[in-house]
C-alpha positions in Angstrom: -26.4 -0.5 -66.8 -27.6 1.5 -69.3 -27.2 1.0 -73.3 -25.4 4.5 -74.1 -21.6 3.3 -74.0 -21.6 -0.4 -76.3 -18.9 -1.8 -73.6 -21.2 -1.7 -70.8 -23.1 -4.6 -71.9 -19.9 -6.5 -72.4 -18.7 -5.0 -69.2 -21.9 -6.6 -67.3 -21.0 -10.0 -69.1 -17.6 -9.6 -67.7 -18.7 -9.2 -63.9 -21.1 -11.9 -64.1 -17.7 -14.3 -64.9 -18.3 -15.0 -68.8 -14.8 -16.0 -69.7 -15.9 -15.6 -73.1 -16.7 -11.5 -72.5 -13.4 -11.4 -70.7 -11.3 -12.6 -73.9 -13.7 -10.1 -76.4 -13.4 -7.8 -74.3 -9.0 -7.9 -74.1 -9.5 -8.6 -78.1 -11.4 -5.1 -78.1 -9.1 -2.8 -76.1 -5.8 -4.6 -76.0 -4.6 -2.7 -79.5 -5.1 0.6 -78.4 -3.9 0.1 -74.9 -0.9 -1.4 -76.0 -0.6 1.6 -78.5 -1.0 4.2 -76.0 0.7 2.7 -73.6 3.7 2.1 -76.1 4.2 5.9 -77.1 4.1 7.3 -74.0 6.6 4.7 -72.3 8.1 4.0 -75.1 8.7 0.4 -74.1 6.8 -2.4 -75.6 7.5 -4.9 -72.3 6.5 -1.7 -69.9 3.6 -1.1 -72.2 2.4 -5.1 -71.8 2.5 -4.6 -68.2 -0.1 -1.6 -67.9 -2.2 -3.5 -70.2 -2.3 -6.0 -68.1 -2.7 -4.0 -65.2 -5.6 -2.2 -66.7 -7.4 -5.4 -67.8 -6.9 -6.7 -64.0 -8.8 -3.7 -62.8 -11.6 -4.2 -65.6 -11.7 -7.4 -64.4 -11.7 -6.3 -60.2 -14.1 -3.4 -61.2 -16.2 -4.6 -63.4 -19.3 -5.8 -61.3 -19.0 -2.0 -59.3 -19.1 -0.3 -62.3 -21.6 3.0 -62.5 -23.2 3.4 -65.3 -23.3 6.8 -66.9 -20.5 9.1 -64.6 -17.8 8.3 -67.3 -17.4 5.9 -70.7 -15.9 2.7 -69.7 -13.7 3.3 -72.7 -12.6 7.3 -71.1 -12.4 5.4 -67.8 -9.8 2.3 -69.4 -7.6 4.8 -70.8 -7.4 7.3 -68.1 -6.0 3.9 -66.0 -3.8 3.5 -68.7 -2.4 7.0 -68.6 -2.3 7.2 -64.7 0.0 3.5 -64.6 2.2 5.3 -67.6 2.8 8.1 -65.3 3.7 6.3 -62.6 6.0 4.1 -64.7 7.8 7.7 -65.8 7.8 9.0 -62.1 9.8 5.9 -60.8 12.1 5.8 -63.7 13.1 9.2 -63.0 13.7 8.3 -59.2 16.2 5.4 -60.5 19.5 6.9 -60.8 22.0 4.5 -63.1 25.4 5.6 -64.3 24.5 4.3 -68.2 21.3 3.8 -69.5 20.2 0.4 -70.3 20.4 -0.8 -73.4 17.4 -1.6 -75.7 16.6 -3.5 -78.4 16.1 -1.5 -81.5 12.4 -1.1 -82.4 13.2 0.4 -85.8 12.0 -0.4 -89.1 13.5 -3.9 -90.8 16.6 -3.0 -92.8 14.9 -3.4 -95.8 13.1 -0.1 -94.8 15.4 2.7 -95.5 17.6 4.0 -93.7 15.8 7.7 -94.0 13.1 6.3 -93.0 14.4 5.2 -89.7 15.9 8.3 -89.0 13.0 10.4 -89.6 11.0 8.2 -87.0 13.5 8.2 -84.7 13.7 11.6 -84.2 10.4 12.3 -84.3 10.8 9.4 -81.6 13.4 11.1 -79.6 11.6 14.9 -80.0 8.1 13.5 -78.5 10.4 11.8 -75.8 12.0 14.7 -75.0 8.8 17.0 -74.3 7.2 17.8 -70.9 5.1 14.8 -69.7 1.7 16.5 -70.4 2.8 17.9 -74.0 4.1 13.9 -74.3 0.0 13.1 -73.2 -1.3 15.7 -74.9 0.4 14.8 -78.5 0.0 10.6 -78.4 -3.7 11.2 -77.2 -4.3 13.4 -80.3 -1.6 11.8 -83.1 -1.8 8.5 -81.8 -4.6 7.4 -80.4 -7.1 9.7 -82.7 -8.8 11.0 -79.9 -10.8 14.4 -80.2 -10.2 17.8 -78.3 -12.7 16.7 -76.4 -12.3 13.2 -75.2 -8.5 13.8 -75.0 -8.8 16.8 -72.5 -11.7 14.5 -70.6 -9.2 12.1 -70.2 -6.2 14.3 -68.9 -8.6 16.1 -66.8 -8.2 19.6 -68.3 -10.2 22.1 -70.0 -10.7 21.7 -73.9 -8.6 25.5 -74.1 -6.2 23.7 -71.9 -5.2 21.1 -73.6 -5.2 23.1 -77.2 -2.7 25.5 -75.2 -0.3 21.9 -74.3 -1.0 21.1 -77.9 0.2 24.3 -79.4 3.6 24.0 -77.0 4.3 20.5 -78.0 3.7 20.8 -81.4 6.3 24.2 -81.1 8.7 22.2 -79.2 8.6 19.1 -81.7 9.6 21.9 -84.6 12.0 23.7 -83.1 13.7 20.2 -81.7 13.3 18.4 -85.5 14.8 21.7 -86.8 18.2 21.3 -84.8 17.1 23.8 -82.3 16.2 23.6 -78.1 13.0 25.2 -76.9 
């Protein structure tokens, strides 16, 4: 393994069966997973389930990993994505006559209720968008990724993804201004 991506070395320590590299290692990407995974599921149980999935495939992968065809990092949260679409393929295949009901993952009261509001729509109007213009707008917004890395990771072109970018981002106006795209 080469020295170009900083998680390869930790990544090598990993497949050699350092339990010590394993724990850095969920310490390193367990925030962001859990962050992407959370905004695009938009459940914090499903989300702890494709990080753990992930980190089990880190963990089966690790000593067959190939050193300079991807980051490990574009590689962890492609996995991520790919289990998150999954999740959102079968929940669509499961037919229920109400939906389920969730806890509420708002703000404490003490927030403001305008507040609350404000996120939940924004909530409910990157819900409501295509599945790729849902990718497309938690890769850039949430997870600070570039043009770049973020079209790497959906496996589209850079003018692609801008194109998904500049739909969602209509869509999210038109829905927070009362209106349907």
């Amino acid at each position: 393994m080469t020295n170009n991506d900083p998680d390869e070395a930790l990544l090598e320590r990993v497949a050699s069966g350092d339990k010590g590299a394993v724990r850095e290692m969920v310490a390193r990407k367990l925030p962001r997973l859990l962050g992407l995974a959370s905004r695009v599921l938009g459940d914090r149980a499903e989300a702890e389930d494709v990080a753990q999935d992930v980190f089990l495939r880190i963990w089966r992968q690790a000593g067959k990993w190939r050193s300079g065809e991807a980051l490990f990092d574009t590689w962890i949260h492609r996995v991520a994505l790919n289990l998150c679409m999954d999740r959102l393929r079968k929940r669509r295949e499961i037919y229920v006559a109400q939906p389920p009901e969730r806890a509420d993952p708002g703000a404490r009261p003490d927030s403001g209720i305008a507040m609350r509001e404000e996120r939940d729509a924004i909530k409910a109007a990157i819900d409501a968008l295509p599945d790729r213009q849902k990718e497309a707008i938690v890769l850039q917004y949430y997870q600070d990724l570039g043009n770049i890395e973020a079209a790497t990771l959906m496996g589209i072109s850079v003018e692609a993804l801008e194109s998904l970018l500049a739909r969602a981002r209509r869509n999210l106006r038109a829905s927070l201004a009362g209106d349907r795209p």
